[in-house]
C-alpha positions as a Markdown table, in Angstrom:
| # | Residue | x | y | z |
|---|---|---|---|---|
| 1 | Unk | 3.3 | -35.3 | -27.1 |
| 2 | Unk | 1.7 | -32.8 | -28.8 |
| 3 | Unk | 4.3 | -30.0 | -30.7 |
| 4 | Unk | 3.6 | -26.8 | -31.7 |
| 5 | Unk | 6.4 | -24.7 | -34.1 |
| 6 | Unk | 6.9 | -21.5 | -33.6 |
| 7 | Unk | 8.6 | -20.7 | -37.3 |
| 8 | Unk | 11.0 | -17.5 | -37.4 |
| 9 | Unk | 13.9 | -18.8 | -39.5 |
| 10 | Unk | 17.2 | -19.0 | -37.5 |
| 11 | Unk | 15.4 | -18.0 | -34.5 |
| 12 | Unk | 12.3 | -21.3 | -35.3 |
| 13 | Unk | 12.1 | -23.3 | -31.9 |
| 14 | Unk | 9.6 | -25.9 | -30.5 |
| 15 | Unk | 6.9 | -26.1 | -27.8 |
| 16 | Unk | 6.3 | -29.3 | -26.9 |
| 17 | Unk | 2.7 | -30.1 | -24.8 |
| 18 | Unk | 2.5 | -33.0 | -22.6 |
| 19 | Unk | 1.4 | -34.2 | -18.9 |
| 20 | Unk | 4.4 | -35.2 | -16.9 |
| 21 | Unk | 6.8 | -33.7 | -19.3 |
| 22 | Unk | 8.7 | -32.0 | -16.8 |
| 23 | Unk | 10.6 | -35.1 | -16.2 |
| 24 | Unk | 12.1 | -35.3 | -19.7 |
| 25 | Unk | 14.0 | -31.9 | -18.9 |
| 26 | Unk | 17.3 | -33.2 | -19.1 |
| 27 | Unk | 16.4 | -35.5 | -22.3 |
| 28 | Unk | 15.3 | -32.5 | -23.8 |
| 29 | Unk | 18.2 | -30.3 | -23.1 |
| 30 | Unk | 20.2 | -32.8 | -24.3 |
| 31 | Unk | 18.5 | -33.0 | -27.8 |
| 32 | Unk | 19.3 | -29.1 | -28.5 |
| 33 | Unk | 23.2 | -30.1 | -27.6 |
| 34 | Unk | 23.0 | -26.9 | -24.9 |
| 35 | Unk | 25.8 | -26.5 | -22.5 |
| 36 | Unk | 27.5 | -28.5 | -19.8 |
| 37 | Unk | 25.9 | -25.6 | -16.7 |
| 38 | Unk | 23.0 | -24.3 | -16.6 |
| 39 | Unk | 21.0 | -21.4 | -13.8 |
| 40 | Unk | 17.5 | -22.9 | -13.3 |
| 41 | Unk | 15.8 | -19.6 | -12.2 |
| 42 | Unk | 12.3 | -19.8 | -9.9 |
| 43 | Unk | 10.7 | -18.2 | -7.3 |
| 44 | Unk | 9.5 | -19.7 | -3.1 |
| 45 | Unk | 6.6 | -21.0 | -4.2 |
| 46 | Unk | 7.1 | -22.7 | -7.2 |
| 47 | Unk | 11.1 | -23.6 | -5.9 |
| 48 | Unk | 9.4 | -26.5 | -3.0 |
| 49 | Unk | 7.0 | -28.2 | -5.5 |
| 50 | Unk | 9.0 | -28.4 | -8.7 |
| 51 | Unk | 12.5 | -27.4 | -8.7 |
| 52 | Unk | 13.8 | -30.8 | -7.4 |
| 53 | Unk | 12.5 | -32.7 | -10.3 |
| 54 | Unk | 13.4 | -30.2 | -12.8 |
| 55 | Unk | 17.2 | -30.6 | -10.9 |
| 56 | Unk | 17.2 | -34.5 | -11.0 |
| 57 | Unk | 16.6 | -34.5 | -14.4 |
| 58 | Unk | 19.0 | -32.1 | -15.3 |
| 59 | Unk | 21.3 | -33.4 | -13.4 |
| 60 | Unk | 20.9 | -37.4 | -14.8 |
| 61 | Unk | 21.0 | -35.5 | -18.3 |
| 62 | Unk | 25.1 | -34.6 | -17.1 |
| 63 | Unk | 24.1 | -30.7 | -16.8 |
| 64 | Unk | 25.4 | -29.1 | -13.7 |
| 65 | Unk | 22.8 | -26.9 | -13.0 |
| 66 | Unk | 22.8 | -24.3 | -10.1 |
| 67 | Unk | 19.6 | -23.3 | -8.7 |
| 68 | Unk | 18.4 | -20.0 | -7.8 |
| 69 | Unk | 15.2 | -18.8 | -5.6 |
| 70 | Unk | 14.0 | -15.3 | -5.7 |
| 71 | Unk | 10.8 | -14.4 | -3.8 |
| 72 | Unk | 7.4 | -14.5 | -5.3 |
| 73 | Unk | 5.8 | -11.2 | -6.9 |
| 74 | Unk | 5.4 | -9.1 | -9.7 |
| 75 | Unk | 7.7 | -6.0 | -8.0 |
| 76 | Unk | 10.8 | -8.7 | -8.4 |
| 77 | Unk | 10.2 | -7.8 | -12.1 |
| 78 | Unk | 12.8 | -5.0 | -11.1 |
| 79 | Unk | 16.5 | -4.0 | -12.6 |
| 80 | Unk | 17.7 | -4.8 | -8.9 |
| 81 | Unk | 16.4 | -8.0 | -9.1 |
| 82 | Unk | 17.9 | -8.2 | -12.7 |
| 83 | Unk | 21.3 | -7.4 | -10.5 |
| 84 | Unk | 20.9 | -10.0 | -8.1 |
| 85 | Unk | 20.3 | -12.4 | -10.6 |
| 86 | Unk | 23.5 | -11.4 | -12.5 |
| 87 | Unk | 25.8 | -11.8 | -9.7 |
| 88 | Unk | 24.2 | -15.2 | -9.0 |
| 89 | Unk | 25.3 | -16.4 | -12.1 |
| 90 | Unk | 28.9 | -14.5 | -11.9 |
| 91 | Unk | 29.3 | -16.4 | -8.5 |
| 92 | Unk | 28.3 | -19.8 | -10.2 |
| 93 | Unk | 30.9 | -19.6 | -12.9 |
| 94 | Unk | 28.3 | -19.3 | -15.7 |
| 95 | Unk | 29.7 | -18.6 | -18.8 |
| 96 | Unk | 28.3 | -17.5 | -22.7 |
| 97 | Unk | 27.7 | -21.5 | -23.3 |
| 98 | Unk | 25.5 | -21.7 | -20.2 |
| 99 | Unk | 21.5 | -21.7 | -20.7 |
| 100 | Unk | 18.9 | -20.1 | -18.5 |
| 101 | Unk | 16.1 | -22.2 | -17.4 |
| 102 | Unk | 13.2 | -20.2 | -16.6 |
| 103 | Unk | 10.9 | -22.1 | -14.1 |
| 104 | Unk | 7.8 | -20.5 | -13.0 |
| 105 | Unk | 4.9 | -18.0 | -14.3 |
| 106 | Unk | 4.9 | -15.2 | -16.3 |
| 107 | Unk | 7.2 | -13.0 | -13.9 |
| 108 | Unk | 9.9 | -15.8 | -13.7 |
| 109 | Unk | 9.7 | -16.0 | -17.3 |
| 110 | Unk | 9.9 | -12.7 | -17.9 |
| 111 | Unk | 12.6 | -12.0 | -15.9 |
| 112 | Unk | 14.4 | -15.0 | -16.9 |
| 113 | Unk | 14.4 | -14.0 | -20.1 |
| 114 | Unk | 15.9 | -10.6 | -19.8 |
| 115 | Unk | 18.5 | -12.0 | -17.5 |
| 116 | Unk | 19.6 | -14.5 | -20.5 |
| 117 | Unk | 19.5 | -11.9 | -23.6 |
| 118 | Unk | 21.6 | -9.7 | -21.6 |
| 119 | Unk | 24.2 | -11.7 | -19.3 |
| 120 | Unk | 27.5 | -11.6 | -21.4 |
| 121 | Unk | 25.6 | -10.5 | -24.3 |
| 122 | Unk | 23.3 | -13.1 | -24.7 |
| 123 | Unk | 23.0 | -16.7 | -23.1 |
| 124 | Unk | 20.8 | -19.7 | -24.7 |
| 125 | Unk | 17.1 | -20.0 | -23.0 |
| 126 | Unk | 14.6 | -22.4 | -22.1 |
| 127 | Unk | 11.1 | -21.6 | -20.7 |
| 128 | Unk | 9.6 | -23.9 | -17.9 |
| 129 | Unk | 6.2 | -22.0 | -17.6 |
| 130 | Unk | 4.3 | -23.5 | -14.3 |
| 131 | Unk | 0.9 | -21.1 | -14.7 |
| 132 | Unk | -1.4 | -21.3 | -16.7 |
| 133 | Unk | -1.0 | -17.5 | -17.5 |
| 134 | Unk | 2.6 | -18.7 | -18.6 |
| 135 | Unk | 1.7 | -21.7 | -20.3 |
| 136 | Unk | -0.3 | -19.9 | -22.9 |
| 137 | Unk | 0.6 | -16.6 | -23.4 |
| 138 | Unk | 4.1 | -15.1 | -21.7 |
| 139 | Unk | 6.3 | -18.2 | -22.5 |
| 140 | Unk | 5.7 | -17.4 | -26.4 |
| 141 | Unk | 7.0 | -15.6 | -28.4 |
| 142 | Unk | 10.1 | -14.3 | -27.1 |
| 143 | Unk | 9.2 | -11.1 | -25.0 |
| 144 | Unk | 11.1 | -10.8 | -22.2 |
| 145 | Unk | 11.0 | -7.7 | -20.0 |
| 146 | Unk | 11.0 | -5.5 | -16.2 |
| 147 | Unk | 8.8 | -2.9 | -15.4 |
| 148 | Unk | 9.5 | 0.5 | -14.0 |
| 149 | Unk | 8.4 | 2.9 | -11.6 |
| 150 | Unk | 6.8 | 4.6 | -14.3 |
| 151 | Unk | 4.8 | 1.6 | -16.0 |
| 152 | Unk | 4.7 | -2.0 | -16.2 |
| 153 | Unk | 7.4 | -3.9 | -19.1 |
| 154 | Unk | 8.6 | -0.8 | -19.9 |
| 155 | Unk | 12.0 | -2.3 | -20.4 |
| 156 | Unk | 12.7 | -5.2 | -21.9 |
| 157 | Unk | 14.1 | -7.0 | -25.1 |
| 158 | Unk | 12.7 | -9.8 | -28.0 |
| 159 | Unk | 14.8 | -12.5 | -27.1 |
| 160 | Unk | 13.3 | -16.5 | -28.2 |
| 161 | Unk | 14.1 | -19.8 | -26.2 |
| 162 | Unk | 15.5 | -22.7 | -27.7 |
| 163 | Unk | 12.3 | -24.8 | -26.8 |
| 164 | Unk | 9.3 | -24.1 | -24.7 |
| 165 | Unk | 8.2 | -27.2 | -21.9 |
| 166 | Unk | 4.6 | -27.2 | -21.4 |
| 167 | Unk | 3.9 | -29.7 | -18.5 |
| 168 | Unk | -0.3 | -29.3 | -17.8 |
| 169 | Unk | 0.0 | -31.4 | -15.1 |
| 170 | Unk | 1.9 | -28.2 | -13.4 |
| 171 | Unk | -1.4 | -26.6 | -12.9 |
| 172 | Unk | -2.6 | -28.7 | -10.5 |
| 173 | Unk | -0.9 | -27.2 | -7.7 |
| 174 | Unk | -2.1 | -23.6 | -9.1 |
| 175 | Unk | -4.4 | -21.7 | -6.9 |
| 176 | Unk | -7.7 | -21.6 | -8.4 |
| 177 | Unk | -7.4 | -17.4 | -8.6 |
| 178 | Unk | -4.5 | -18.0 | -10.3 |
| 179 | Unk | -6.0 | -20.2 | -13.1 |
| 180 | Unk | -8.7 | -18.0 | -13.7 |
| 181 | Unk | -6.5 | -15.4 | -14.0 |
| 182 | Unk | -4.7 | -17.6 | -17.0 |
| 183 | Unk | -8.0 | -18.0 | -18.6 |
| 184 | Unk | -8.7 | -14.2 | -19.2 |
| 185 | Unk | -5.6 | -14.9 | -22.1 |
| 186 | Unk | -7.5 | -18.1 | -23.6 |
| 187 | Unk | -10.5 | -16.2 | -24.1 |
| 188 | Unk | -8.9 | -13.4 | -25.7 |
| 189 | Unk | -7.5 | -15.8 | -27.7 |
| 190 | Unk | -11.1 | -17.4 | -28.8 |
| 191 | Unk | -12.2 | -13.6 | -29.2 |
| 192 | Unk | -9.6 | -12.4 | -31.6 |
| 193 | Unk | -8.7 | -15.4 | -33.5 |
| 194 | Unk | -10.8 | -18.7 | -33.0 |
| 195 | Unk | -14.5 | -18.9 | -32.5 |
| 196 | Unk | -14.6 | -22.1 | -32.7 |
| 197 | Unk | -12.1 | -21.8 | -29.1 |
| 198 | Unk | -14.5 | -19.5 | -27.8 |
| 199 | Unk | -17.7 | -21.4 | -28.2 |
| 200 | Unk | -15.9 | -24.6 | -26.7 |
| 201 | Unk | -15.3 | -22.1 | -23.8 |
| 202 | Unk | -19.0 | -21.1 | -23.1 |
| 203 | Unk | -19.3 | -24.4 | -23.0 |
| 204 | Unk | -16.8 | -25.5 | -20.4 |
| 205 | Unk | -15.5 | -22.4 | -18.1 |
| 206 | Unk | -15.4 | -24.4 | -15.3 |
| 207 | Unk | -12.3 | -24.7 | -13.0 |
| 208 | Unk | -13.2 | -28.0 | -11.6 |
| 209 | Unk | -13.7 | -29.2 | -14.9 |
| 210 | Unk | -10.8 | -27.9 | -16.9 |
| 211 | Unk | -8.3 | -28.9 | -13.9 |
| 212 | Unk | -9.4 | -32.4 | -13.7 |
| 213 | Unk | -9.9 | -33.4 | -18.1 |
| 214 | Unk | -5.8 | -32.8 | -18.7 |
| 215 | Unk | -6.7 | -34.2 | -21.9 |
| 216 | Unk | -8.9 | -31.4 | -23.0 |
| 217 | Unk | -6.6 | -28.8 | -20.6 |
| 218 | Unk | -3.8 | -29.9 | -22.9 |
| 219 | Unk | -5.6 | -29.4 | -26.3 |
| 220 | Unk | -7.0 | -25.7 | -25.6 |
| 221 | Unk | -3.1 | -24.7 | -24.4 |
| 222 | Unk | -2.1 | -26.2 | -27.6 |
| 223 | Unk | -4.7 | -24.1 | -29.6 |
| 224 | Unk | -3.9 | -21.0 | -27.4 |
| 225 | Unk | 0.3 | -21.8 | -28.2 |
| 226 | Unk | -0.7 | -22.1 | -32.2 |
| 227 | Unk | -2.3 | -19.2 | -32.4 |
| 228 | Unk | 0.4 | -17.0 | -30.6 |
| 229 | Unk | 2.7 | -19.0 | -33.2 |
| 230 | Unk | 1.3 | -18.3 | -36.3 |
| 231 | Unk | 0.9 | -14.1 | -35.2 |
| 232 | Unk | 4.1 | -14.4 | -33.8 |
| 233 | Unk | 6.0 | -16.3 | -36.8 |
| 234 | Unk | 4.5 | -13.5 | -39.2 |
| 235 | Unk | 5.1 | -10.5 | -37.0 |
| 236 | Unk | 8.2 | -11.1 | -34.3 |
| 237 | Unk | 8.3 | -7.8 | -33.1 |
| 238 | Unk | 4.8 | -6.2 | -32.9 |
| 239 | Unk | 5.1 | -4.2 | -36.1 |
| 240 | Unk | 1.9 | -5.1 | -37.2 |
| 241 | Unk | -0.5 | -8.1 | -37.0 |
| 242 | Unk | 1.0 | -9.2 | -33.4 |
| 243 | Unk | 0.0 | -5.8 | -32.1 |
| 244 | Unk | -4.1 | -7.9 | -31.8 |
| 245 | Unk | -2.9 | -10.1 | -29.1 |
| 246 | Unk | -2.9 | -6.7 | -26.9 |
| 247 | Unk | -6.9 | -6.9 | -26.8 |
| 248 | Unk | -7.6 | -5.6 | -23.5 |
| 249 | Unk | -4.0 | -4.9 | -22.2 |
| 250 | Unk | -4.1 | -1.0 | -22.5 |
| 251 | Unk | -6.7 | -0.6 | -20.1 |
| 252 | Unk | -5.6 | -3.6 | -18.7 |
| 253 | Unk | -2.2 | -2.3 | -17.7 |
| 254 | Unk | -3.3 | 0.7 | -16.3 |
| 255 | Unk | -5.8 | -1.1 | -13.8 |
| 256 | Unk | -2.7 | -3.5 | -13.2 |
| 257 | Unk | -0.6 | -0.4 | -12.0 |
| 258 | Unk | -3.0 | 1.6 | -10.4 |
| 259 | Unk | -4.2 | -1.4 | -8.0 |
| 260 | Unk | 0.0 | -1.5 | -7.1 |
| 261 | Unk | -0.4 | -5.0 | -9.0 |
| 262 | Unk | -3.0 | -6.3 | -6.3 |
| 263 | Unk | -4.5 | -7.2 | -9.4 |
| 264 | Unk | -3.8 | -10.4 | -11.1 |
| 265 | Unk | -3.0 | -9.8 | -14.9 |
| 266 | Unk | -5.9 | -11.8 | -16.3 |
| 267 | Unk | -8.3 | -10.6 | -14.2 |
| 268 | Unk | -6.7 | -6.8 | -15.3 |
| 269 | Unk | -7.1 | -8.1 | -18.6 |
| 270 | Unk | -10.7 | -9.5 | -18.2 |
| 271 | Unk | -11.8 | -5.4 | -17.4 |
| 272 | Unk | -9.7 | -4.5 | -20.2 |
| 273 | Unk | -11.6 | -6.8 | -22.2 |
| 274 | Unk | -14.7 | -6.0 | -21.0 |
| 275 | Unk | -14.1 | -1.9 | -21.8 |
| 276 | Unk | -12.8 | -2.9 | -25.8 |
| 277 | Unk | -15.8 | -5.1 | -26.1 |
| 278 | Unk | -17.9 | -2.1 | -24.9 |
| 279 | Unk | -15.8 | 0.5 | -27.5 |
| 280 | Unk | -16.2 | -2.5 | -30.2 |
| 281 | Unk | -20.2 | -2.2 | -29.5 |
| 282 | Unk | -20.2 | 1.6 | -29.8 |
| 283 | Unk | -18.2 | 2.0 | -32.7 |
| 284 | Unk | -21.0 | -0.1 | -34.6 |
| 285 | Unk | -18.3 | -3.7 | -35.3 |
| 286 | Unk | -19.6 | -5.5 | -32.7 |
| 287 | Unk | -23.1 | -6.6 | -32.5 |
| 288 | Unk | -25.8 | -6.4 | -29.0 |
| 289 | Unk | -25.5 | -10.3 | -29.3 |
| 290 | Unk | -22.3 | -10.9 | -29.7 |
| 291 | Unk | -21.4 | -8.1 | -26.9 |
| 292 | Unk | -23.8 | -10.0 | -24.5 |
| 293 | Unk | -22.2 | -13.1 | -25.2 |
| 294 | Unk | -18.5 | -11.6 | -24.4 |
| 295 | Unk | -20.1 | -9.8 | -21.3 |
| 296 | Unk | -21.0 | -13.5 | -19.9 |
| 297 | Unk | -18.1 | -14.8 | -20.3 |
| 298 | Unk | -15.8 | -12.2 | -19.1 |
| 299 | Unk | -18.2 | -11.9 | -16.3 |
| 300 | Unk | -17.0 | -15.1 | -14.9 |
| 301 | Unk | -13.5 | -13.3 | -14.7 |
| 302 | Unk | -14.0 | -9.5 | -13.7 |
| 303 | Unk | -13.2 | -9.6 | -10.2 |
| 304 | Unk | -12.2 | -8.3 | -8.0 |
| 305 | Unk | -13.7 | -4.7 | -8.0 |
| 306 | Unk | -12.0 | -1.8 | -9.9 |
| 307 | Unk | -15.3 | 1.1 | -9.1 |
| 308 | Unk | -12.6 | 2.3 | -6.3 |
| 309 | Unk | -9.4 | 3.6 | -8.8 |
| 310 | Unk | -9.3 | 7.2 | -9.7 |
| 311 | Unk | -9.8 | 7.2 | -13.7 |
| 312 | Unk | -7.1 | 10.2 | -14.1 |
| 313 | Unk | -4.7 | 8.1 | -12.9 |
| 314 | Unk | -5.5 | 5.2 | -15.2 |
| 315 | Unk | -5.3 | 7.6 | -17.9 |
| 316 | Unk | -1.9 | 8.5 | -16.9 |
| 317 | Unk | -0.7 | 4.8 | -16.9 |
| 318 | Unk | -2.6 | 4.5 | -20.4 |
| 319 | Unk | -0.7 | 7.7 | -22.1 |
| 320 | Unk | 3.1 | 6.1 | -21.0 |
| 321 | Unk | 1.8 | 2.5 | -22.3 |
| 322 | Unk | 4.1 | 1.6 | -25.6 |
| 323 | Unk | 0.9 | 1.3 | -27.5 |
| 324 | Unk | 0.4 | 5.0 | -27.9 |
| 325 | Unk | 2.1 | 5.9 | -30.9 |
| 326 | Unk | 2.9 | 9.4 | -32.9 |
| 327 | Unk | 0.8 | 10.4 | -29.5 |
| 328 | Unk | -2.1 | 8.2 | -30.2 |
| 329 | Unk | -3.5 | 5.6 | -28.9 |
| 330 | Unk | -3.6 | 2.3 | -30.7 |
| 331 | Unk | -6.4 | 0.2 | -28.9 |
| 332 | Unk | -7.4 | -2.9 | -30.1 |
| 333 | Unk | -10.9 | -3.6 | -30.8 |
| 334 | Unk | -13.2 | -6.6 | -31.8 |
| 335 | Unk | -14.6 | -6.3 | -35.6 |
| 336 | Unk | -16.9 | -9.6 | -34.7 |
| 337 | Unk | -16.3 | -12.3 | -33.0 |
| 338 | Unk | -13.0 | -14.0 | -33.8 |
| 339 | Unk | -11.4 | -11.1 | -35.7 |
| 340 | Unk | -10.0 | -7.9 | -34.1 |
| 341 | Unk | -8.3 | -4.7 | -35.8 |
| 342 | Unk | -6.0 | -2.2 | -34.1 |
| 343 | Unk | -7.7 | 1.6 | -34.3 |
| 344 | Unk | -5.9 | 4.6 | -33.6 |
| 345 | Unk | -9.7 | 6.0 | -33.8 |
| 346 | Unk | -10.5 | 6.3 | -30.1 |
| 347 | Unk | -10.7 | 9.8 | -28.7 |
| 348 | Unk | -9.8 | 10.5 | -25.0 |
| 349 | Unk | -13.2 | 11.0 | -24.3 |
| 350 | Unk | -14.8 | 7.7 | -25.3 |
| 351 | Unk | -12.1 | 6.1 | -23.6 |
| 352 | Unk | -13.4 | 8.0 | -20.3 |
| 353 | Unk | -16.7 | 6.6 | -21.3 |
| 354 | Unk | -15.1 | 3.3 | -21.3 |
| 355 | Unk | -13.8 | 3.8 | -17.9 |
| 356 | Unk | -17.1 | 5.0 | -16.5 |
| 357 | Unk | -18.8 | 2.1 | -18.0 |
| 358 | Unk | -16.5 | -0.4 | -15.7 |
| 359 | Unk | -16.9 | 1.8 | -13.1 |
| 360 | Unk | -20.8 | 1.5 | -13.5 |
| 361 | Unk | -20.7 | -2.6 | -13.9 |
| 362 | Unk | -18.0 | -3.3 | -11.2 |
| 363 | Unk | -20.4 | -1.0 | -8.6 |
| 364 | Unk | -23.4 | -2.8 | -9.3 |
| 365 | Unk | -21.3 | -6.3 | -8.8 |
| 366 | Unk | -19.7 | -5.3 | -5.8 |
C-alpha cells in the first residue's frame, strides 16, 4: 500500500493507494477510533456497483452505517440537495460523533464534504473517491463546495478528511469519457509541477493501456496525490502557491457553465488548458516547442466542440469566478514546462484572443 501524507499540523491526514482497498473500509475506520454511525453518501450509479461492499465492511468493522442515494449529476451540487441531505441524516439519528463517508466522484465528494463541515457544526470525514477525476484531484486537499445559479463552487468551505481511500481498481467500471476526463487533471499536474509526469504521459495516454497496468495507474495517482500534498501542505487555503493548481480552470469554468455542465470538467479543463498554453506562448514564457508538445497532448482531450458558445457569455462566467481579485483577473500561466506562475497581467482583450483561438481550433476539429 502505497501512502501519501498530506502534512497541515492538527489538520495532517493520510491517503492511502492500493487496488482492492475498498474492502479494508471498516479496518480503516477503525484505526482513526471514528464513531459508532456513520452516513455513507453516493449517488445511482455508483450506489449498485460499490456501496454494498463499502456497507459490509463497515458494517463487520461494528459501525452502523446508514446509506444514502442521491441521483447522479453535477446540478445535485445544490443547497437543496445540501437540505435533503441534512434531513437524511436528522432522520438517521446522526449525531456530532458520526462521520460522513463520501463515496463517489468529485460531486459526491464535494457535496459530501460540505454536508459534514456544516451538519451540527462540523462532523468527522472520509473521502471514498470512485473517478479518476476524484481520485487525483477533488478528494485532496480539503475543498468542499455547491455551486450557484450564478457560477459553479461558489459556496463552499475548506474542510479536510480524516483519511483519503484510493481504490484504482474503482476505475474499471468508469466510462472511458469519464477517465479521460480525469486525465485532463494529471496532465496539468505534469505541466505545472512534474515533467518528468508529463513526458511519462506522452508516452502512455492510452485508455486501454492505463486501465489495464493498475500497477502503473496506481503510481501516477500517487504522484498526482503528492504533488497536490506538498502545494496543499504549504498553502491550505489558496493564499498563494495553491492558487497554480487552477491552470486552466478560469476558462475552464466558464465553458463548464455555459455548456449547462454538458461538459465534463476535464475536458472543460483540457480547453482551458489549451487557451493558457496559448496566452503562455504569447506572452514570450512558453516556447513554439514546448507549446506544440502541450497542443498534442491536450489534443487527445479537447472534445467535444466548444466553436458553438457565445464568448460574452463566457466572459461573464469568467468576471464572477473567485479568481478575479481587486477586479483583476488572476490566470495562471505556464513559465516552461513543469513550472507555472499566477499573472494578474492579462488584459480583457487577449483573453478574447484566447477565446477566438479555441474557437478557431475547435471549428477546424469539428
Amino acid at each position: 500500500m502505497q501512502t501519501v501524507q498530506v502534512n497541515l499540523g492538527e489538520r495532517s491526514y493520510p491517503i492511502y493507494i492500493k487496488p482492492s482497498l475498498l474492502d479494508q473500509l471498516g479496518t480503516l475506520y477503525k484505526k482513526y477510533r471514528l464513531g459508532k454511525r456513520a452516513a455513507l453518501i453516493t449517488d445511482d450509479q455508483v450506489a449498485p456497483l460499490y456501496s454494498d461492499g463499502a456497507l459490509d465492511s463497515m458494517r463487520a468493522a461494528g459501525v452502523h452505517t446508514s446509506l444514502i442515494t442521491v441521483p447522479a449529476g453535477e446540478e445535485q451540487k445544490s443547497l437543496q440537495t445540501v437540505d435533503l441531505l441534512f434531513t437524511k441524516m436528522m432522520e438517521a439519528q446522526l449525531d456530532r460523533s458520526s462521520t460522513v463517508i463520501a463515496l463517489g466522484g468529485g460531486v459526491i465528494g464535494d457535496l459530501s464534504g460540505f454536508v459534514a463541515a456544516t451538519y451540527l457544526r462540523g462532523v468527522a470525514f472520509v473521502q471514498v473517491p470512485t473517478t479518476l477525476m476524484a481520485q487525483v484531484d477533488s478528494s485532496v486537499g480539503g475543498k468542499t463546495s455547491v455551486n450557484h445559479r450564478l457560477g459553479k463552487n461558489l459556496i463552499g468551505a475548506f474542510y479536510q478528511p480524516k483519511f483519503v481511500l484510493i481504490d484504482p481498481l474503482l476505475l474499471k467500471t468508469l466510462p472511458s469519457r469519464e477517465f479521460w476526463s480525469g486525465l485532463s487533471e494529471v496532465i496539468k499536474y505534469g505541466l505545472i509541477r512534474d515533467t518528468r509526469l508529463f513526458e511519462q504521459l506522452e508516452q502512455t495516454l492510452s485508455y486501454d493501456r492505463l486501465i489495464k497496468d493498475t500497477d502503473a495507474l496506481s503510481q501516477i495517482i500517487a504522484r498526482c496525490c503528492q504533488i497536490k500534498a506538498e502545494i496543499t501542505s504549504q498553502d491550505e487555503k489558496e493564499s498563494d502557491l495553491r492558487r497554480i493548481l487552477n491552470f486552466g480552470h478560469t476558462i475552464g469554468h466558464a465553458l463548464e457553465a455555459v455548456s449547462h455542465f454538458e461538459l465534463k470538467h476535464g475536458e472543460a479543463i483540457a480547453w482551458g488548458m489549451r487557451a493558457a498554453a496559448w496566452l503562455s506562448l504569447k506572452n514570450g514564457s512558453l516556447n513554439e516547442t514546448e507549446f506544440g508538445r502541450v497542443s498534442a497532448m491536450l489534443e487527445k482531450l479537447s472534445k467535444p466542440s466548444i466553436h458553438q458558445y457565445n464568448p460574452n457569455e463566457i466572459f461573464e462566467y469568467i468576471h464572477r469566478d473567485k479568481k478575479v481579485r481587486d477586479e483583476k483577473i488572476h490566470f495562471v500561466l505556464l513559465k516552461r514546462l513543469g513550472e507555472a506562475i499566477v499573472c494578474s497581467e492579462v488584459s480583457e482583450s487577449e483573453l478574447r484572443e484566447a477565446l477566438d483561438y479555441l474557437k478557431t481550433i475547435s471549428a477546424s476539429a469539428a
